[in-house]
C-alpha positions, -999 to +999 in steps of 0.1 A: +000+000+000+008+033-007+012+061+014-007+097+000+023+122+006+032+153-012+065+150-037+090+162-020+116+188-041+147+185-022+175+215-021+199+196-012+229+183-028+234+160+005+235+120-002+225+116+034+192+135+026+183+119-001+186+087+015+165+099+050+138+112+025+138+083+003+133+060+033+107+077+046+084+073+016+083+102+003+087+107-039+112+133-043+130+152-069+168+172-066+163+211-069+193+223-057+206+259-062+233+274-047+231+298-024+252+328-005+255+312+028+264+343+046+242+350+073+232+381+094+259+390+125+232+397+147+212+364+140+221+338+173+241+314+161+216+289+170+192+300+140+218+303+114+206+266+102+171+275+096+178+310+080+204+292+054+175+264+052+149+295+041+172+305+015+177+276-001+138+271-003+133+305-011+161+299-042+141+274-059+105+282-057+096+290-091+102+255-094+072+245-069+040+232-083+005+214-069+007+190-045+048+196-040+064+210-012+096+224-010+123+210+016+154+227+025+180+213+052+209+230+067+234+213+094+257+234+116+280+223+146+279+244+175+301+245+206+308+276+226+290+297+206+317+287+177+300+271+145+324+247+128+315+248+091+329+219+065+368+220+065+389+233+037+414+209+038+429+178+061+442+204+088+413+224+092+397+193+095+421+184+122+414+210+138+378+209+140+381+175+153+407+186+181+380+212+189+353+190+191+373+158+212+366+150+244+339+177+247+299+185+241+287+202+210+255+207+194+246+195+159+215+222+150+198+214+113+173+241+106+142+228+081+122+249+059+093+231+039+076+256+014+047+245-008+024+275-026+003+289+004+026+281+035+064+284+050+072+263+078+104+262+092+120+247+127+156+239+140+162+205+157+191+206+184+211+172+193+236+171+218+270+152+209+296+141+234+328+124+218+356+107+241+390+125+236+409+118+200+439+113+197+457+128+162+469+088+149+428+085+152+421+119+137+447+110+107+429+080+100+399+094+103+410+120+075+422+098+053+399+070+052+369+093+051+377+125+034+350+140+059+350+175+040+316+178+030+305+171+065+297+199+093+322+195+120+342+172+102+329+139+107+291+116+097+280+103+132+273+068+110+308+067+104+339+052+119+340+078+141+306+079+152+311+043+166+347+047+180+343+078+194+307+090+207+301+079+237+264+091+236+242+117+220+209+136+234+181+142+209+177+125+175+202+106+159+190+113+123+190+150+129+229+145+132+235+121+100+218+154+084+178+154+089+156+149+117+133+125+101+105+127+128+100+161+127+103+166+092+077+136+084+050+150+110+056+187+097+046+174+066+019+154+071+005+178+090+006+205+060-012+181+043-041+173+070 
């Protein structure tokens, strides 16, 4: 049996995405634009996610037609009121990960979902707590991963994520890049 949802067009280039949305049933389509991800100064740094999420559903619109909605996703990693973007290279990305070991930090994704009459949008917060990391774990890390399309430097589903979480708070799926849950109920509940 099939389920009546929306289609979903997704702005995102993320393969994480695609694969949360595909698995929660939804038909979807790639839309992605890209966007100037520079944000207000002003804005707390715990809504940048959902204002870069609004402009990336605001970017592709005039692609939106019936019965679609419009979602747009964007991760960042938070700790100390630092965000800690993708890295540029291998030492950035060592140093995010030096950052980030044996500490807290938050992994926020902000959600818009847009379809022709209303905007929604919502942040998820999950808490992350890693065990300290050493730099022979950190190099290998790097190199077998190439983490530099990720927030923070590293995909909780990865090696990483096993070896070196020792536990998170809130949902697990809002850290691989969406927090299925909320995003499936948002939606349904558009379509009520």
């Amino acid at each position: 049996m099939q389920l009546s949802l929306p289609t979903i067009l997704l702005a995102s280039k993320s393969p994480r995405r695609k694969q949360l949305i595909q698995e929660l049933g939804f038909q979807f389509k790639l839309v992605h634009q890209d966007i100037d991800e520079s944000f207000p100064s002003q804005l707390p740094k715990d809504k940048v996610a959902e204002f870069l999420a609004q402009q990336k559903a605001e970017a592709v619109f005039s692609q939106l037609q019936d019965r679609q909605i419009i979602l747009a996703a964007d991760t960042i990693v938070l700790k100390d009121n630092q965000i800690f973007h993708k890295p540029k290279d291998a030492e950035d990305a060592r140093n995010i990960l030096n950052e980030l070991s044996d500490s807290m930090h938050q992994v926020i994704t902000g959600v818009c979902l847009l379809n022709q009459s209303n905007k929604h949008s919502f942040s998820c917060i999950s808490k992350v707590y890693f065990s300290p990391i050493s730099a022979a774990e950190m190099d290998y890390y790097i190199d077998k991963y190439q983490p530099y399309d990720k927030a923070g430097a590293y995909a909780i589903q990865e090696w990483i994520g096993m070896a070196k979480i020792k536990r998170i708070e809130g949902s697990y799926h809002n850290i691989v890049g969406l927090p299925t849950h909320e995003v499936y109920n948002a939606i349904t509940n558009l379509y009520k």
